[in-house]
N, C-alpha and C positions, 0 to 999 in steps of 0.2 A: 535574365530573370532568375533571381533565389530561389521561389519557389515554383515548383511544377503544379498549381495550384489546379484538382480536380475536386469542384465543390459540391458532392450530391446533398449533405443534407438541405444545406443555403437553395439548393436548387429542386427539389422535390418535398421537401416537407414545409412549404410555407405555411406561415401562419404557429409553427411551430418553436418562434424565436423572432426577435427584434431587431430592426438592422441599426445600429451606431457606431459612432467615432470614437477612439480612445481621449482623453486628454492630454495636453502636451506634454512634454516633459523640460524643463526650464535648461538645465544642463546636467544630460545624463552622459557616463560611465560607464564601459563594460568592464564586469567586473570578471567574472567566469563564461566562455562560451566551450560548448559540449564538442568536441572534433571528431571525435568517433563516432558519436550520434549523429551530428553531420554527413559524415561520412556513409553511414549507412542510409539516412533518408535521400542521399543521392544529390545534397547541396553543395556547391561551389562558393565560396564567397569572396575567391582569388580579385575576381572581377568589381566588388567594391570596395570603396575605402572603408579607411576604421571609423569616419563620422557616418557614411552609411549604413554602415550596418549597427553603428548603436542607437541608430535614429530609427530602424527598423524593431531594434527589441526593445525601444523604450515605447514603442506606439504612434513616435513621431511623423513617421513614415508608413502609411498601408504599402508595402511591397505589391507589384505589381501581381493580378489576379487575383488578392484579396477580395472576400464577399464578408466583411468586420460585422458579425451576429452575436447579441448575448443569447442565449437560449434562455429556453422558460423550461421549469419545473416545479413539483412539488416537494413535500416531503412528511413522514415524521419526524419531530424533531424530539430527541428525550421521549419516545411514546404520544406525546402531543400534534396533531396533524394543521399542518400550516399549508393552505392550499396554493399560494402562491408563492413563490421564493424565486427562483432563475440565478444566473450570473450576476451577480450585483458587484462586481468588480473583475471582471473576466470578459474577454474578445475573441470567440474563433474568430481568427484571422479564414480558413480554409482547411483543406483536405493535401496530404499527397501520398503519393506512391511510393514507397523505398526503394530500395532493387532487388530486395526479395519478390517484390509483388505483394505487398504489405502496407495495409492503407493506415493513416492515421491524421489523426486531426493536428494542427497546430495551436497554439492560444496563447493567449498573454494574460496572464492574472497581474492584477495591481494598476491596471490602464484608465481607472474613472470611472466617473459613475454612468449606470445604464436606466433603462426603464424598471428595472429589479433593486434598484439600490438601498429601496426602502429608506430614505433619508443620509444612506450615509455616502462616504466622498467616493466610496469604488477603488480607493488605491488602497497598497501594500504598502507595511515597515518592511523596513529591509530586513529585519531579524527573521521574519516568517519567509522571506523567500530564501535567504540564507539554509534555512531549518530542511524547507522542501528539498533545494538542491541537494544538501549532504545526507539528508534521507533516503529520498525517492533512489538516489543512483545508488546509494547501499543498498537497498533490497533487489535493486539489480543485477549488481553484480552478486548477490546470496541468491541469485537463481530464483525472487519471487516474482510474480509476475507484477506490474505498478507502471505508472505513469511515468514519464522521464523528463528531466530538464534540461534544456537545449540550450540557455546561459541564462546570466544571471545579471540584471543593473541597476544601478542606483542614477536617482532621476534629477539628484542637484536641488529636490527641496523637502522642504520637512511636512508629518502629516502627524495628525495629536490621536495621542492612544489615549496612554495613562500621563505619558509624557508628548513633549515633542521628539520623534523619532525621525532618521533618515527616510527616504521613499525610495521604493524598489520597485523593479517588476523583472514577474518571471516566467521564462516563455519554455510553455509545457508544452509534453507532445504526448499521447496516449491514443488505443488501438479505438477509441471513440471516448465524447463525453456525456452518453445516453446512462442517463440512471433511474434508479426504480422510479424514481419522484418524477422522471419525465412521464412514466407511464401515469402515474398516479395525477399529476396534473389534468390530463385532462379526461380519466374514467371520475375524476369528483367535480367535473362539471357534464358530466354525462354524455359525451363525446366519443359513443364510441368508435364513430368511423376514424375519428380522426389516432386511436386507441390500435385500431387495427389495424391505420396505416403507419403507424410508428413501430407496429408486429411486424408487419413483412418489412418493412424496411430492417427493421434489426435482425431479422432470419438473413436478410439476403448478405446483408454489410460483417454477420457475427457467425453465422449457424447457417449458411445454404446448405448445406447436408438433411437439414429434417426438410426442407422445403415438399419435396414429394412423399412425406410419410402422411401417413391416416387423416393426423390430426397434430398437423404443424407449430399450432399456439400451444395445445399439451407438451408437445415436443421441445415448442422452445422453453417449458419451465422447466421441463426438465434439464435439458443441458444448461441454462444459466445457474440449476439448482448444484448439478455435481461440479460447475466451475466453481462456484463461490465453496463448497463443500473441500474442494483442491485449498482453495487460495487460504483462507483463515486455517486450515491442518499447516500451514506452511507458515502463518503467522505463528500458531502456538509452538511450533516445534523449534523456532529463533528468539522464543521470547518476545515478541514485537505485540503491542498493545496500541488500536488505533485511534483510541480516546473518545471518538465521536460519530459511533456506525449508523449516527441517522439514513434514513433510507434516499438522501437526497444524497449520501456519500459512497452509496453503492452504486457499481457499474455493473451494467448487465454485460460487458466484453469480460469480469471475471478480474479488473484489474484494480491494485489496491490504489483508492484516490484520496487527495485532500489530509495531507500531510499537517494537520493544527496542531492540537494538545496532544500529538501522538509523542511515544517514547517507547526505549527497552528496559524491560526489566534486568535489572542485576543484580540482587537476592532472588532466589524461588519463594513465593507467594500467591497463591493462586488467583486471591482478591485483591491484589497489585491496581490502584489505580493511580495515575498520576492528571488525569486534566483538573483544571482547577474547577473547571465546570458540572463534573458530573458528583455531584455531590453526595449522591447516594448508590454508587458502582454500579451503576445501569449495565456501559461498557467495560467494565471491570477485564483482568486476561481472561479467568474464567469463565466470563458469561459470550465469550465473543462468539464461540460457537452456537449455542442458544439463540444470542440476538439475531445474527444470521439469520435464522430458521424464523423466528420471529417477522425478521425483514423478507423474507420471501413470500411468508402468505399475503403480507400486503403487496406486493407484485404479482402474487398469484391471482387473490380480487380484483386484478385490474384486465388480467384476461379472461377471464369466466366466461363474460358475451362470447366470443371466438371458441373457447373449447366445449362449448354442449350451449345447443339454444334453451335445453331443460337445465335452468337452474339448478337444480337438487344435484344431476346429474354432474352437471359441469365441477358441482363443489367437494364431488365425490372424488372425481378425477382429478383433482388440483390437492386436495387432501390425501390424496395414495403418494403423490410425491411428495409432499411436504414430510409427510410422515418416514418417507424413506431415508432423509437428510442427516440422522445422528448416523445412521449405519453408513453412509459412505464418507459422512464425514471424519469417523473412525475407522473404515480401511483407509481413507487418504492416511491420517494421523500416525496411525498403526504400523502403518508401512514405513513411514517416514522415521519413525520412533525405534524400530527392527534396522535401521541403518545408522542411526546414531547409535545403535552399542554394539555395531559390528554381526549381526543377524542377517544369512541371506537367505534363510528357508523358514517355515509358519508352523506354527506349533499351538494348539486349543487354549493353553494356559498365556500365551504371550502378551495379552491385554494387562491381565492381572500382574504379571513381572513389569511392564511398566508404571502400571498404576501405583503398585508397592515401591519402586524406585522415586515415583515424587512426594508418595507419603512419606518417605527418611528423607528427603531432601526438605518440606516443611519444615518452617519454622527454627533451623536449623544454621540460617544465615551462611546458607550456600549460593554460592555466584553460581546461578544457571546456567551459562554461555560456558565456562571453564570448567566446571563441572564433568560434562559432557567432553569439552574436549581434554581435558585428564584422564579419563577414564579409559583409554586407549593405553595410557605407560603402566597400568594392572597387568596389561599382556608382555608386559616388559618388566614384570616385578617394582616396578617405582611405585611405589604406595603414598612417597612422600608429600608429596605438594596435594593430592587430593584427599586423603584424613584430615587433613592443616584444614581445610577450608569448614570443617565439624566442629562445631557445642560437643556434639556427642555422636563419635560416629558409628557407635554401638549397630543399630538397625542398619544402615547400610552396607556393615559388613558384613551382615546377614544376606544381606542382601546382594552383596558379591560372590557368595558361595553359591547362590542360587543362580548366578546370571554364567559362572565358571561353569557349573553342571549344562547350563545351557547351548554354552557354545561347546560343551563336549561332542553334544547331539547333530551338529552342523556336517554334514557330506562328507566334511574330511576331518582328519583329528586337528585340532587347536595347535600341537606343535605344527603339522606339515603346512596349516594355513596361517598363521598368525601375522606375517606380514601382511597377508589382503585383509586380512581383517583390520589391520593398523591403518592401514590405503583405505580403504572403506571408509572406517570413521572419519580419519582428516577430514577426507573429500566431502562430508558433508556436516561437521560441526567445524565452527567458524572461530577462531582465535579474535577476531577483531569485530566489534559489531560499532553503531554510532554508542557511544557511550554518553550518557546523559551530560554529564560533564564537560567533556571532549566536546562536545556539542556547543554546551554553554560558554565556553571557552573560545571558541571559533566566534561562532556568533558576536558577543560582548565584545571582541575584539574589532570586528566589523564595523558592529554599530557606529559603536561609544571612540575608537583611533580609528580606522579607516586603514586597519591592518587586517589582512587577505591572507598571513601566512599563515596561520594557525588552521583557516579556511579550508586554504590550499593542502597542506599536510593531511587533514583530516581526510578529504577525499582521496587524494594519491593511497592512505594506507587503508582505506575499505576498499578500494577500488579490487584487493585481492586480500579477501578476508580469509582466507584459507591457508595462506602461506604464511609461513614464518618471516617476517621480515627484523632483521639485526636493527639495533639501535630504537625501534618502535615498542618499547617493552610496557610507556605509559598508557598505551591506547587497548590494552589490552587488560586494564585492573579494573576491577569494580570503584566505582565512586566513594571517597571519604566517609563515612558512616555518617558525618554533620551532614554529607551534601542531600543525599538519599533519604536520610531520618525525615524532612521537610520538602524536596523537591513537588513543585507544579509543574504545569507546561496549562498554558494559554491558547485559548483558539486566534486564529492571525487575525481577525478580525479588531 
């Protein structure tokens, strides 16, 4: 048996999802399979051959224990609320255990169409599972928290975008795939029982810790409120823009899901948006934390019945935390921001020394990612390669006078610490991110030759974004100014 398949949702929340088949795959390919992620969900796969196990990721094969459910949810979409949506091209397969003691779902995206598909075929271009793979596992290894992929295939036929494209599919694993839209699905058809058995289910499966407090549903908005408050301070602090934070895209496990029009930015820009879809920066970098906030009262409305039987009251209680969400979302940020320039103690003014550090980096066509990590050889008197990157780097050396005085104030003096200070920033500003390019480069390679190396390269050098690694020196530049000037990114759809 691959998998240790232990199936509660399939098994406790019926009526909560669909049960179907993938579609076949005519002759699939593996192309990428994850070993270490293997390895930690506690799979063997010595025991089949290599047609079994690509007939296992392509869908061909349900692996034994399999319970194949698309889920149903809701969502907003762009601010617009669309009551029914679900998996329209996605299969949990099941549930397993790691060997931590770490539950997490299995799935395949790109496997056919379901009772969700609203018209369309339910499979994947290979470019959008390509994209998730070399994403989804760089923010992993950047220490964010996100869904992960477990490999990667091509299915041996073509499905029509804009073109005809290759067909892939990509078999995701994540600490659940419960999103707000799942709550929302069915408090908009007025269900709440079934509203507040999808609550204790997520208390016990995400959050049993509030299980015996007061008032457990309050409880659990709160804690989904300071995880997501964690997770996007961790997007903006990487530059990482998700392109499409509809509420059917948020996990209430806190994990960043549905890798489409997303990308990173490589000039600083605050209203940086790349998908081609959002036409008017809804999800813009700047607004991600906002949307958030925005995304959580509608998953706040959806517990209300559960946290006060007096309406007023419940909305009073749901509104004290929502309202709490910029302040922890800026001690997450804050914190995170105090370690990219080498800060390990809190000082009243430190918001505003960062604030004024991205006010001189506007508009200034500064690479954000290298920015940060330059600014570490200031402690080293190298000045050179970070003024390079200034129009005008006037205000920001203002702006280093003020940040020197600050690390004056630090426990110990600046000469006796300067190396941990130097260890400090490394350790958490990244020399290599997915580069939109590098990206695109991978990908087109894939598609259009059915060349994997570029692929291949691209992950091995995020896989340790933090190290220097010799000879990788192009994975680590900002994009062509042609590239950038115009770049989209496309939902995979």
């Amino acid at each position: 048996m691959l998998f240790n398949f232990d199936n509660t949702y399939a098994e406790q929340l019926e009526g909560f999802y669909s049960s179907c088949d993938s579609a076949s795959a005519p002759s699939p390919t593996l192309i990428k399979f994850n070993s270490a992620l293997a390895s930690q969900l506690g799979l063997n796969l010595s025991q089949f051959s290599e047609k079994e196990q690509v007939d296992i990721f392509s869908g061909n094969t349900a692996p034994d224990g399999a319970t194949t459910i698309a889920q149903a949810y809701a969502g907003h979409q762009f601010g617009g609320f669309v009551p029914k949506l679900g998996d329209g091209r996605a299969l949990l397969l099941g549930e397993v255990v790691d060997i931590n003691g770490a539950r997490f779902d299995i799935q395949l995206k790109g496997s056919g169409r379901t009772p969700y598909s609203r018209g369309g075929d339910g499979k994947a271009a290979l470019g959008p599972v390509l994209r998730e793979y070399i994403v989804s596992e760089a923010m992993h290894a950047l220490g964010v928290p996100t869904t992960r992929a477990l490999a990667a295939v091509t299915t041996g036929e073509t499905v029509m975008r804009t073109e005809y494209l290759p067909g892939g599919v990509l078999t995701r694993v994540a600490a659940s795939h419960i999103r707000f839209g799942t709550f929302q699905y069915f408090a908009a058809r007025s269900e709440t029982k079934n509203v507040r058995q999808l609550a204790d289910y997520t208390i016990a499966r995400h959050y049993p810790e509030v299980i015996d407090s007061n008032n457990p549903y309050l409880s659990l908005l709160i804690s989904i409120s300071n995880m997501q408050a964690s997770l996007v301070a961790q997007w903006m602090l990487i530059g990482f823009i998700h392109g499409v934070m509809n509420t059917d895209n948020m996990t209430v496990s806190g994990e960043t899901i549905d890798y489409g029009p997303c990308a990173f930015m490589d000039i600083y820009s605050p209203n940086t948006v790349f998908s081609s879809i959002d036409k008017h920066g809804r999800y813009s970098y700047q607004n991600q934390p906002s949307i958030t906030q925005w995304n959580l009262a509608r998953l706040a409305e959806t517990l209300l019945p559960m946290i006060d039987d007096d309406t007023e009251h419940a909305i009073e209680l749901a509104t004290e935390v929502l309202n709490e969400f910029p302040e922890k979302y800026t001690e997450h940020w804050l914190a995170g921001m105090r370690e990219k320039i080498g800060l390990r103690t809190v000082e009243e003014n430190d918001l505003s020394l960062m604030n004024d550090l991205l006010a001189a980096m506007d508009r200034q066509q500064v690479d954000y990612t290298m920015l940060f990590r330059n600014l570490a050889d200031l402690l080293q008197e190298q000045e050179k390669n970070i003024y390079a990157q200034f129009k005008d780097a006037s205000a920001f050396k203002l702006w280093v006078g003020r940040w020197r005085e600050r690390l004056s104030r630090e426990k110990q003096s600046l000469s006796e610490d300067m190396g941990k200070n130097i260890q400090l920033m490394n350790q958490v500003n990244p020399i290599y991110i997915p580069r939109n390019h590098k990206v695109e480069e991978a990908i087109e390679a894939g598609v259009y030759h059915a060349d994997y190396s570029k692929f291949e390269m691209l992950i091995e050098t995020l896989s340790k974004p933090y190290q220097l690694q010799k000879g990788k020196e192009e994975y680590a530049q900002s994009a062509p100014e042609e590239f950038f000037a115009s770049y989209k990114t496309f939902c995979g759809t």
